[in-house]
Each structure stands twice: as structure tokens, then as C-alpha cells.
N, C-alpha and C positions, 0 to 999 in steps of 0.2 A: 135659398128662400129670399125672396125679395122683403127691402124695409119700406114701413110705408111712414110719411112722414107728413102730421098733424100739423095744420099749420095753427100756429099760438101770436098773442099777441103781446110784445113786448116794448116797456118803453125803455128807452136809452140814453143815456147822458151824453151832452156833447161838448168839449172845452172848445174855443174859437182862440185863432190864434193872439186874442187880445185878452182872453182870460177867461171872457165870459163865458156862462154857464148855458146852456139850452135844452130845451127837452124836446126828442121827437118819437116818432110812436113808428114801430115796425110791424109787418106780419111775416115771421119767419117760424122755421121748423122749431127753433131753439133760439137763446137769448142770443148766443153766440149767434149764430145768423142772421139777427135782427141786427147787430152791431155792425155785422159786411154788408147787411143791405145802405146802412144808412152812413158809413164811412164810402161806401159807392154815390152817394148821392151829396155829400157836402165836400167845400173845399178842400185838397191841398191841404195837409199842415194841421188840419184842426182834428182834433181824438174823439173817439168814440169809447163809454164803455157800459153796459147792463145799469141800468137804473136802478136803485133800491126800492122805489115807489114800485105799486100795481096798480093797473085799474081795475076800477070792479067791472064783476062780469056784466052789469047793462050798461054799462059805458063799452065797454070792448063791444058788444050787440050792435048800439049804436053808431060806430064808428065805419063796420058792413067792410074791412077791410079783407084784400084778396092778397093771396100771397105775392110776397115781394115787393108788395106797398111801401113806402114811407112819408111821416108827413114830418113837420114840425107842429109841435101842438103850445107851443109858449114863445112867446117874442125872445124875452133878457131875462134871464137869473141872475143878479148880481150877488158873488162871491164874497164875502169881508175876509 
């Protein structure tokens, strides 16, 4: 039986190798997927991990993302 697989949208945390904090927005199956898409798409060296925040659903609406998208949606988060 074949799985079929939803695509959702998740945002994810990203540390830079200078500390800073980022947020970028995925469309994957799963949170985990959202974090391979968008460790595929930033430097070398810098982490990725599931965000705690969500968006609500007419922001995700808004956004029209297809799977395997990634964007950044915030310049700096700075960390204390």
C-alpha cells in the first residue's frame, strides 16, 4: 500500500555560524523534512532545527508554497 504524503508547512530555526538566530519557512511532508529542505539550501556549517512558533493557517494560505520550497522569512534574531 502506497503512503501518500501531505505536504505541511513548517517554519524552522536556523543558528549561522556567528550565532545568529534566523527563521525560514519550509513546505515539506513533516517538520523533519522541512529542516532537510532548508539545511539543503543554507551554508556549510550553519544548524537547522523545527521551530516552536506556527503560522496560522491564513498566513500559510498566503504564502501558496509548493512542496520543497524554502524561503527566509526574517533577516537577524539576535540571541542574548
Amino acid at each position: 500500500m502506497a503512503r501518500s504524503f501531505e505536504t505541511g508547512v513548517y517554519l524552522v530555526r536556523v543558528l549561522t555560524d556567528d550565532r545568529t538566530n534566523r527563521l525560514w519557512v519550509a513546505a515539506g511532508s513533516s517538520p523533519e523534512d522541512a529542516v532537510d529542505l532548508v539545511l539543503n539550501a543554507i551554508p556549510e556549517g550553519w544548524s537547522a532545527s523545527p521551530a516552536l512558533e506556527q503560522l496560522p493557517p491564513a498566513d500559510i494560505d498566503g504564502l501558496n508554497l509548493k512542496q520543497g520550497e524554502v524561503h527566509e522569512i526574517t533577516r537577524t534574531i539576535r540571541m542574548c
